[in-house]
N, C-alpha and C positions, 0 to 999 in steps of 0.2 A: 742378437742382431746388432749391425752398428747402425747410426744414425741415421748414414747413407742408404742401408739397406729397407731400414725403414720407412725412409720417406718414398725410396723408388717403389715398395711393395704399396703401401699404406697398409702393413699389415700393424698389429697392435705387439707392441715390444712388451717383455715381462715389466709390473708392477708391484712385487709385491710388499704386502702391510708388515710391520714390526711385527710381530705378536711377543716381543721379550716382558713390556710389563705382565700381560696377561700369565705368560710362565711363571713372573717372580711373586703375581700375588696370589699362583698355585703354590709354590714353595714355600712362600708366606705362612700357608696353611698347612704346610706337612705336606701337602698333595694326599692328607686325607681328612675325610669331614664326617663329624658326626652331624646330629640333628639341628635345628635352628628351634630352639623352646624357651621362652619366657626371658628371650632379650641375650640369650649367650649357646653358644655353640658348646653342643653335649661330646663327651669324648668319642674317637670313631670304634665303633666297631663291627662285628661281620660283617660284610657285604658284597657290593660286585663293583667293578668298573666300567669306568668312562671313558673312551675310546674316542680319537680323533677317525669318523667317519672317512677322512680325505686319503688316512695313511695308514689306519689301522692303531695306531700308536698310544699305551695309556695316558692320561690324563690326571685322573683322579683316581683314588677309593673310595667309594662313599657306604655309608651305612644303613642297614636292610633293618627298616622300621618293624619294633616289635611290639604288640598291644600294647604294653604298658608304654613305651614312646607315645604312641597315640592320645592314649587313656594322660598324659600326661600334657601333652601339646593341649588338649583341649580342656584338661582342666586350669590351664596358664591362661586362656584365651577368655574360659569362664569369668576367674576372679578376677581379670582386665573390663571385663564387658563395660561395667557397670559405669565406671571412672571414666572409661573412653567418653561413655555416650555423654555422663554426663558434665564433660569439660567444654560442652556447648559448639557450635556448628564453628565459630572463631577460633578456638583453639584446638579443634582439628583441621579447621580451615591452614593454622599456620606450619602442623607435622606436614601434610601434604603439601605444601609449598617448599618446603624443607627437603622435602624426597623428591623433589622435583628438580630443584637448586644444583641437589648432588647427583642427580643421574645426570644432569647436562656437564657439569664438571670433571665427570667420569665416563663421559657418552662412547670415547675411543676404546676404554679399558674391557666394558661391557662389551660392544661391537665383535670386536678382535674375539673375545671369550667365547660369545655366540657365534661367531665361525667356527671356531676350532673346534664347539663342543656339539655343532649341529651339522655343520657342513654346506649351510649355503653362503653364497658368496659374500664375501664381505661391505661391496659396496649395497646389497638390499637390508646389511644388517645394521652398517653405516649411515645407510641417507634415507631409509624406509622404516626401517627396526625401532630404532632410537627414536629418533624423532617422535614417532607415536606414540613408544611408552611414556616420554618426558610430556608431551600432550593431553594423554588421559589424566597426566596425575595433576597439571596445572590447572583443567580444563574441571577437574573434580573438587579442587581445592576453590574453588567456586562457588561447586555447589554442595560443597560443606558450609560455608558462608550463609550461605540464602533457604537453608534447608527450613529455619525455623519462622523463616516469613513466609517462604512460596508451600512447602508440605507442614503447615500447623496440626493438621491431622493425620498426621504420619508416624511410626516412630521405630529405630532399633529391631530387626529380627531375634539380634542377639550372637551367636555364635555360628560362623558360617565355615561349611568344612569344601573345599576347593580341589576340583581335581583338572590339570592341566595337559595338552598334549607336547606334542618332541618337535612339533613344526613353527611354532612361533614361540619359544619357550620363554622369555621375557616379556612377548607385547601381550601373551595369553595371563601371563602375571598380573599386567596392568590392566589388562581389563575387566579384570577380576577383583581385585586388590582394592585398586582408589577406588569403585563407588563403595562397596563394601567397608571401608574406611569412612568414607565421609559421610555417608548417614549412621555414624554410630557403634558401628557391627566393629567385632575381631574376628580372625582366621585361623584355622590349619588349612594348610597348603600342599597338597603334592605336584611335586612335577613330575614327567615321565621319567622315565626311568633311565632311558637313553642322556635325557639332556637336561639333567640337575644341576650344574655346575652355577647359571646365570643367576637360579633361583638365591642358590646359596649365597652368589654375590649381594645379590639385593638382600636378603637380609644383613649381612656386614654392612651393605650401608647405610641403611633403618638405624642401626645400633651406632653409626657414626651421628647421622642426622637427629639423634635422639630420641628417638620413636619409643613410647612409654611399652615398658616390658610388658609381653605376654598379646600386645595387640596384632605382631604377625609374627605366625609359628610355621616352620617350614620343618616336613618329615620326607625322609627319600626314600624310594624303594620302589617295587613289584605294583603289580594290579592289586594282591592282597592287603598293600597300605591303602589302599584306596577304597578299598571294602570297607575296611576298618573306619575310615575317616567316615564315610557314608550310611553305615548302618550304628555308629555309635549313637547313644540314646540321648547324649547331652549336645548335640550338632541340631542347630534348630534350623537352616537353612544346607541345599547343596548347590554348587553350581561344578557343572561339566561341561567339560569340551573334550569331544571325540568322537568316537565309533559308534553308527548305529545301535549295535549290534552292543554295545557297552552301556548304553543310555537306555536300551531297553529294558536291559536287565537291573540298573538303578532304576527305574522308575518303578519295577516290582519291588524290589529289596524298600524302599521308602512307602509303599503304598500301606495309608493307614497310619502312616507313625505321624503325621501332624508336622513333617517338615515342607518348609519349602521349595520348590523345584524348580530349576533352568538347566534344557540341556539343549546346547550348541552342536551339533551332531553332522554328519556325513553330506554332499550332495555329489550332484552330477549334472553340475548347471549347463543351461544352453548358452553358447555364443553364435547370436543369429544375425544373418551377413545379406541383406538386403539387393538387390541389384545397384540399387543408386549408391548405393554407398560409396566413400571414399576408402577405395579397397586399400591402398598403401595405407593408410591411414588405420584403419583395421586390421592387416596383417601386424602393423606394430603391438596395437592393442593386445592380437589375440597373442602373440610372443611372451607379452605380458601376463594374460590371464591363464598361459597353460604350462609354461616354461620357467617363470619363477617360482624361486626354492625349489628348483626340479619337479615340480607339478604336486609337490607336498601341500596344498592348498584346500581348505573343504570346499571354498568355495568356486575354484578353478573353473576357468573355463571347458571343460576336458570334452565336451560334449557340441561340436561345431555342424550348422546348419547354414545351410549356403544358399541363395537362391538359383535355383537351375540355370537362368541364363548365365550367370557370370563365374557359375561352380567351375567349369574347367580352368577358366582363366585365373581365378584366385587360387587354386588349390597350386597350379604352376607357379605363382607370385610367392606361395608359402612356401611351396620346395626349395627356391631360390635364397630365401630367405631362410631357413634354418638351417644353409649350410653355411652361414656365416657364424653360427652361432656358434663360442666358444667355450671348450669345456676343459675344466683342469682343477689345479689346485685354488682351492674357494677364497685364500688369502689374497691374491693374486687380483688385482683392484680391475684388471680387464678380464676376468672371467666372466660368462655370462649363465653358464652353467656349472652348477659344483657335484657335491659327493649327495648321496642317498643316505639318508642317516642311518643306516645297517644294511650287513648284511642279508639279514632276514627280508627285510624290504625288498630287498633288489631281486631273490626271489621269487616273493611274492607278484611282482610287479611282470619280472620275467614271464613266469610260468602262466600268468595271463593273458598276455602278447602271445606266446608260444603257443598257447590251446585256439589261436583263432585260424582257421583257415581258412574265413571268408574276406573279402573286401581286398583293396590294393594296400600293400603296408609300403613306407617308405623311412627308413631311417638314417640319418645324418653319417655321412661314411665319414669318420675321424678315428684316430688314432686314441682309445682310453689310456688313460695314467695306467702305468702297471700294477699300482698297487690303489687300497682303499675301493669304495660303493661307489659305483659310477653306471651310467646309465643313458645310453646317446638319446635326443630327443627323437620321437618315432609320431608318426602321421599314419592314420589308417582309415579309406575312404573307402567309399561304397559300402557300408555297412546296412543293413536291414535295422530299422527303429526298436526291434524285438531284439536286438542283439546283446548277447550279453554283454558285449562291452561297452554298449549302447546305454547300459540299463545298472550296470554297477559301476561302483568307483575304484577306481587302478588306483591313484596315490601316488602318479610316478609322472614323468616328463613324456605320456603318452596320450594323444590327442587321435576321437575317432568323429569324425562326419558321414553326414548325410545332405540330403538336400529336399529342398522344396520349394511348390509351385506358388502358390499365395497366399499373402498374411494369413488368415486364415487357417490353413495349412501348417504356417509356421507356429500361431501359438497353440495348436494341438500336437506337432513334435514337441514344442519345448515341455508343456504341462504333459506329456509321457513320460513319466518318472513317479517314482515314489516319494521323490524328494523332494526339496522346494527352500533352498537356502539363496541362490542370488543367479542373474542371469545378467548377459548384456545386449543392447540391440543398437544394430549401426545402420545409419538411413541419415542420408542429407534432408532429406525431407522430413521435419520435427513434426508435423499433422502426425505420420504412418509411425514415427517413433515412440510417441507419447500417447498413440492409440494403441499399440501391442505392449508397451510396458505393462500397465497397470493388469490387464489381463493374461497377465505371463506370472502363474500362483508361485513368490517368491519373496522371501522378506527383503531381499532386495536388487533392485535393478540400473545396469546402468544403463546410460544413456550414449553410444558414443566414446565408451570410455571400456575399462572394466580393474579392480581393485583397488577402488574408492572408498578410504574409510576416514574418520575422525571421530572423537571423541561426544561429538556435537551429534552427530545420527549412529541411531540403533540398528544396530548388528545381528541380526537373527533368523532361523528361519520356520516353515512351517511344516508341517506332512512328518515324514521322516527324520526331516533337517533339525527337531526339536521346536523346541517351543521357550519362549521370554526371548529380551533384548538389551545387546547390550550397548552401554552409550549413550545419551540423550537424556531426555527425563522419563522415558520408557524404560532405561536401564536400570533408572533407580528405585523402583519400584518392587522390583524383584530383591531389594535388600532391604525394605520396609513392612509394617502393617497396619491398619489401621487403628488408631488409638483406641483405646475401649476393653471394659472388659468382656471376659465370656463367663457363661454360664452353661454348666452339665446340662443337656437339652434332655428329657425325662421322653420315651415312649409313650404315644400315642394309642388306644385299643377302642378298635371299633367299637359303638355302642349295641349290646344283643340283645332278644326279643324273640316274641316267636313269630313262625311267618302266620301271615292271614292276607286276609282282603286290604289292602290301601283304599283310602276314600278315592271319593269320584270316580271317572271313569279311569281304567288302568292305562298306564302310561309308561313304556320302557323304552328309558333313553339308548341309543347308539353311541358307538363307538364316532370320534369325528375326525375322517379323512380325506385328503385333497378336498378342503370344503364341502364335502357330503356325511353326512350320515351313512355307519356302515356297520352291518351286525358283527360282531364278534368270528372270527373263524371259529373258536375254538366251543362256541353254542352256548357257553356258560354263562354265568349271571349271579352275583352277590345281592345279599339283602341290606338292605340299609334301614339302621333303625333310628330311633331318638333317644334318650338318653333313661326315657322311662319303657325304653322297648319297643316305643309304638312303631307299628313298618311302615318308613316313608317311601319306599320304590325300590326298585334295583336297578342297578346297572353292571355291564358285562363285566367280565374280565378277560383282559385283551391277553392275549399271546404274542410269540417269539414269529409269528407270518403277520399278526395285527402291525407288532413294531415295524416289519420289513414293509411290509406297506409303505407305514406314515414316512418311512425316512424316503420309501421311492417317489412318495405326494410332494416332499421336502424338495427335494434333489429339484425334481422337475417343474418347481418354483423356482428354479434359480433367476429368473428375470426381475424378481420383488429386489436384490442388490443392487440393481442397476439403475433404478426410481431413484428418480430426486429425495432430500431431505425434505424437503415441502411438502409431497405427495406423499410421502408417508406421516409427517406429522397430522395431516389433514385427516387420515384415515383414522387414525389415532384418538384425534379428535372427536370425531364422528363413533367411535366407541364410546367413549365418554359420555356422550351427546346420549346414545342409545341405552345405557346402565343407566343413567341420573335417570331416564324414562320409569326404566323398571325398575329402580330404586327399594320401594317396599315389598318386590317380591322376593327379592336377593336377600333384602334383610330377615324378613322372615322365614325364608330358606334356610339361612345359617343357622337363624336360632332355634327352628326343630332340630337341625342337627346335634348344636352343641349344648343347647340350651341357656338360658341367662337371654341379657338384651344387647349384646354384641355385635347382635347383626348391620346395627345401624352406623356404627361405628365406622366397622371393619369396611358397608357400601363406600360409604362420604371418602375415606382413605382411600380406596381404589380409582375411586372417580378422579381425587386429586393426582393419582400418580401416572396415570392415563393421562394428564395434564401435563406431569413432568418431562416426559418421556416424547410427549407429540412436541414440548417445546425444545429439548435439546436434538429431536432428530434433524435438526439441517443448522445445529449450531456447535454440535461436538466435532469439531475438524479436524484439520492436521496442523503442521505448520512448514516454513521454507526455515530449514535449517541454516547459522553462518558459520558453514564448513570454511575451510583455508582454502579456496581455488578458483578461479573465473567461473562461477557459475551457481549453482543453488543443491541442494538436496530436499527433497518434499516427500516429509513426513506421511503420509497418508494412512488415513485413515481406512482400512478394506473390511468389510464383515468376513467373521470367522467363518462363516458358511450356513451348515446344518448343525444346531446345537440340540440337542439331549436335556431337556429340563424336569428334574423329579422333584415336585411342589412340595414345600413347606406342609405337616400334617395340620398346622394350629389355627393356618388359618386361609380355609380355603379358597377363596374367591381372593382376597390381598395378594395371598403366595402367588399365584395364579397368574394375578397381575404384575407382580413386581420383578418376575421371571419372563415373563413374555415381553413388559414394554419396552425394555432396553435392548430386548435382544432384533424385536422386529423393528424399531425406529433407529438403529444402525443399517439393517437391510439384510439380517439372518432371516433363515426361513427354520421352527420350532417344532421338535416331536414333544410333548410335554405330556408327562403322568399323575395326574393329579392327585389331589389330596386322597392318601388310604384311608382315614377314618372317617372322612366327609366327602365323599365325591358327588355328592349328588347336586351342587351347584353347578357341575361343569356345562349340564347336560343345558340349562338358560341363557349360562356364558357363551356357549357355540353358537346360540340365537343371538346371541349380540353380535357376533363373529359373521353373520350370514346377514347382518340387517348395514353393516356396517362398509360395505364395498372392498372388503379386503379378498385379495386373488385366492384362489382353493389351493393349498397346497403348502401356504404360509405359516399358516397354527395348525395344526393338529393336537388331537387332546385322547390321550388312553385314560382306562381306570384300569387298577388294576393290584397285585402285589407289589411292592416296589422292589423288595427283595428279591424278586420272582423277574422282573427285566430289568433293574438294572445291571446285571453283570452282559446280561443281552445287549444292551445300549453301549454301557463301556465297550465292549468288544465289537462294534457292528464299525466296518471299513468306511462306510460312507457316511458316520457322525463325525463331526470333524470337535466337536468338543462334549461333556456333560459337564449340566451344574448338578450338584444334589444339596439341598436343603431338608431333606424329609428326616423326621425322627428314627427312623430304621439306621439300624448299626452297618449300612452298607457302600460307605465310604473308601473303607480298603478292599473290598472288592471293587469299586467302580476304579480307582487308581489302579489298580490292578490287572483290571484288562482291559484298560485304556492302552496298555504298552503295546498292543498287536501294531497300531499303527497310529503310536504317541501321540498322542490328542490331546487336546490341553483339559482339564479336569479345575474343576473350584467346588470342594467338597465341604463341607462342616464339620466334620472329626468327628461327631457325637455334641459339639458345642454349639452355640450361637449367640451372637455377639445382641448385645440389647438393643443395638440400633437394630436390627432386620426387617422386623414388624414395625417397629414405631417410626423409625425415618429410614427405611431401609431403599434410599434410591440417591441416584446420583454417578459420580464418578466411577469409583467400583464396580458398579454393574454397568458402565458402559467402556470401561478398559477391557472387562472379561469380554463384551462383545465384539470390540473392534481385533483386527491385527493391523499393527503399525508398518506399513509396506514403505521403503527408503529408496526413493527416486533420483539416481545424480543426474542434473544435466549439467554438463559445462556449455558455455559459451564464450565467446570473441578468443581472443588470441591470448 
């Protein structure tokens, strides 16, 4: 077009970007790559290629990682470990200042690269892409710095094996990379398979900025290097990003081995569209949260809920609006939509659109490039909330709505899903905004906005969407542990005897649900004895309907979350109040049990952490994060929900307590299994529970095998976490069928750390109870 023509249309004249360095420093390299391992690039060989998404056209060769690659990356990473960590929080504070330096002095070379090798346009990999990887690594180098003032009792996981997806193949590096970096850790890395190329750059420039060999290893290949990097025995930590459907099946492959887990996983967020809203203003948004990177996004807005009055008219404001929307070659600095990173994609994507026959579809009449994955942006309204498209994730530049009557209404479509990674809501009115946020189950939400990230708030989600965070000081946790050693935790064996008559008059404790007392379904009944035989009482053994119970008593406590900090500490208190009463009966409970004079001990302890726990429940908060933008991010602080706690066997009434007070003075409502060799203090505990004003439905307490439901627990849909502490070997099974619907898990491995019992309260047992939920609101101009 000439200049003239352009100004008479105001149509957008071509733009497009160089991409000749990006060629030459392919060529630079042969245009083919071996591995990235212990500071030098391994010679190339077998493999697949790299393919410019836009055109089809190769790129690279790269090399199809083979165990011993693996086995070899992580043995480079091992003998690094150690050096890394201990070159102190300042002298990795200044590698990662380093890596920071030269990705902004290289910010065009990368951009251009991650187009060519991804397919989305270049101005989001330009002004969005970069920016935020050169951000985390500044923003990290930080808190490499302050690691050993602000986390003293923190330290190193050790060796962290990394696996990354094809849609943000650089910023997914960084957010993986620098905290893992700065508290200590080294990596093996994979990227996906489709879009190695950026990784490969960034390690070239690690090895420019002098980054000490061995502390980042980059392997390329298939889903089976990622196996490899995942299930290897020497990888003490994993972090992923991707597929449900991927992250389930890690979280069995790891279940039991004693690694660490994050996995950033799948959604199908809502963008919920208010009447008051400033619908122009929204429409941009939503263009944003559905149609960039061609809707390759996990956390896309892909799932649009309108309010009834204004549905017709905005849904016409959208059609209007996405046919401006311009699609071509992704170099092309006024593109607005690019390429689908494969053809398999676009398939996929395809044949999902094509299986729907319900609802109105509308898609963008333009003319595709003739060649390369291309994919017009599509809108499909009137859908039923059950709908499968409703309900899974496309992956693609297609967008499906519905509508609704009243808030109300709205945050029961939006939490219809299985997922729960980010959501956004638009309303002039901030009262109706910042009441549907926080009750919209999502690690995070916007406000007014949507694809709001920084380095500064934690990134993550919950349900399906996985579990940890990344970003913040929440991020960095998941690449730490707490300092201390462990100890082999020795089995626990009830004490036996023979049955007879118990003194006094007979007494058989219940099972304790929704605040009552409740015989066992299952009619049974264990004996409990003392350590020289004598029978001190029975109580039940709870079954696979006792557990479904306590979780449905759990559930239908949900209102105990929504009590102040104060009202819960208060109650807490008044526990306390009520144990120091019965003090010598507790004690003397424990010690027929175990025998010795322990009992008094282990009271005085309990009573104190009943103390701890009422006093941080209205003081463990969140905080206003300072993101880069006219407005705040707030951290919050949400309970996990319903948690699963199988009590410590050593020490029954402490465990008991030290598992319950964190988890109810954050605002969880507890199924909890108490102690197998000593149960028989639960059954005065619940009298505490009943004397103490706390709602029915909030604690519940089985006895029972632990072996025998925990795998029942792990697996039950509406636990949203288990702790286990119990001497029983059944760790990798609760990891293990936690995966049905990934639930967060904090298991013991068979070990226990010598704090647990002796100071066994504080921070840690109220991070496993919170989930940190990430609020943007912007404001002014």
């Amino acid at each position: 077009m000439s200049v003239k023509e352009i100004f008479e249309t105001m149509n957008y004249g071509p733009a497009p970007e160089d991409a000749s360095e990006a060629f030459a420093w392919l060529v630079d390299q042969g245009d083919r790559f071996g591995h990235f391992i212990d500071g030098d690039f391994t010679s190339p060989d077998e493999g697949f290629l790299s393919r410019n998404p836009a055109n089809g056209e190769t790129l690279a060769t790269l090399t199809q990682a083979t165990q011993a690659d693996v086995d070899t990356a992580v043995e480079a990473a091992r003998k690094a470990q150690g050096k890394w960590a201990r070159l102190g929080g300042h002298g990795r504070a200044k590698h990662l200042y380093a890596i920071a330096r030269i990705l902004q002095r290289n910010a065009r070379l990368c951009a251009v690269l991650e187009t060519l090798d991804n397919g989305k346009p270049i101005r989001e990999s330009r002004d969005i892409d970069l920016p935020l990887v050169q951000r985390h690594f500044y923003y990290h180098a930080g808190m490499a710095q302050l690691m050993e003032s602000e986390l003293p009792d923190r330290e190193p996981v050790g060796v962290c094996g990394q696996v990354i997806p094809w849609n943000f193949p650089l910023l997914m590096l960084a957010w993986k990379v620098a905290p893992a970096l700065a508290m200590g850790n080294t990596v093996v890395l994979k990227p996906a398979e489709y879009t190695s190329l950026t990784a490969l750059l960034f390690a070239d420039l690690c090895r420019q900025a002098g980054l000490p060999k061995g502390v980042v290893n980059i392997v390329t290949g298939d889903g089976a290097v990622g196996e490899m990097i995942v299930t290897h025995p020497d990888v003490d930590k994993v972090a992923f990003t991707g597929s449900t459907e991927v992250g389930r099946r890690i979280r069995q492959a790891t279940a039991g081995s004693g690694k660490a887990l994050t996995l950033e996983l799948g959604g199908k967020s809502p963008y919920v569209v208010f009447e008051d809203a400033d619908l122009d203003s929204a429409i941009e948004g939503l263009v944003d949260a559905i149609w960039f990177n061609q809707g390759q996004v996990c956390c896309a807005g892909s799932r649009l809920l309108v309010q009834e009055g204004v549905a017709e008219r905005f849904h016409d404001k959208l059609r209007a609006r996405m046919q401006s929307l311009r699609i071509g070659n992704p170099l092309d600095k006024c593109i607005d939509v690019g390429a689908i990173v494969d053809p398999v994609q676009v398939r996929a994507i395809s044949e999902m659109v094509e299986g729907c026959t319900e609802g109105e579809r509308f898609s963008v009449a333009t003319d595709l490039p003739e060649s390369g994955c291309f994919y017009p942006p599509t809108l499909i309204t009137g859908l039923a909330p059950s709908h499968r498209l409703m309900q899974e994730e496309i992956f693609g530049p297609v967008l499906v709505s519905t509508t609704f009557r009243t808030p109300d209404e709205a945050v029961q479509l939006a939490n219809n899903t299985r997922y729960g990674l980010a959501a956004s809501v638009w309303s002039e009115n901030l009262n109706l905004a910042l009441d549907i946020a926080p009750r919209i189950e999502a690690g995070v939400i916007w406000v007014n906005g949507s694809n709001m990230f920084d380095a500064a708030a934690g990134f993550g989600g919950v349900r399906e969407s996985g579990f940890g965070r990344e970003g913040g000081w929440e991020g960095l946790r998941a690449y730490t542990r707490p300092v201390g050693r462990t100890r082999q935790l020795a089995g626990i064996e009830p004490n036996t005897g023979e049955n007879g008559p118990a003194e006094g008059i007979d007494r058989t404790p219940k099972l304790y649900i929704g605040g009552k007392q409740a015989r066992p379904d299952g009619g049974y009944s264990r004996a409990v004895f003392s350590p020289r035989g004598k029978l001190l009482g029975q109580v039940p053994e709870a079954n696979r309907k006792d557990l479904r119970n306590a979780v449905e008593a759990a559930r239908g406590a949900g209102a105990w979350g929504r009590t102040s900090g104060h009202q819960r500490a208060q109650i807490l208190y008044y526990m306390a109040e009520n144990l120091s009463a019965r003090a010598d009966d507790f004690a003397h409970k424990i010690n027929e049990m175990k025998g010795g004079r322990s009992g008094e001990k282990e009271v005085e302890a309990s009573i104190r952490r009943l103390f701890t726990y009422a006093a941080w429940a209205d003081k463990f908060d969140g905080q206003a994060r300072g993101v880069p933008i006219r407005g705040i991010a707030l951290a919050m602080r949400a309970p996990v929900g319903v948690i699963g706690a199988i009590c410590p066997d050593e020490a029954p009434l402490l465990g008991m307590v030290s598992m319950m007070g964190p988890a109810i003075a954050m605002g969880n409502r507890v199924v909890m299994l108490a102690s197998e060799p000593y149960p028989l203090v639960y059954a005065d505990f619940y009298q505490v529970l009943d004397t103490s004003d706390l709602p029915g439905g909030v604690v519940n307490i089985l006895t029972g095998k632990h072996g025998t439901l925990a795998p029942v627990m792990a697996a039950h849909m509406d636990v949203d976490a288990v702790w286990s502490f119990s001497s029983s070997g059944i760790s990798e099974v609760i990891e293990r069928e936690s995966a049905g619907n990934l639930k967060r898990t904090w298991v013991n491995n068979g070990l226990v750390r010598d704090w647990f019992l002796a100071e066994g309260e504080g921070r840690d047992f109220l991070e496993a109870a919170t989930e940190v939920k990430t609020i943007w609101v912007p404001y002014g101009a």
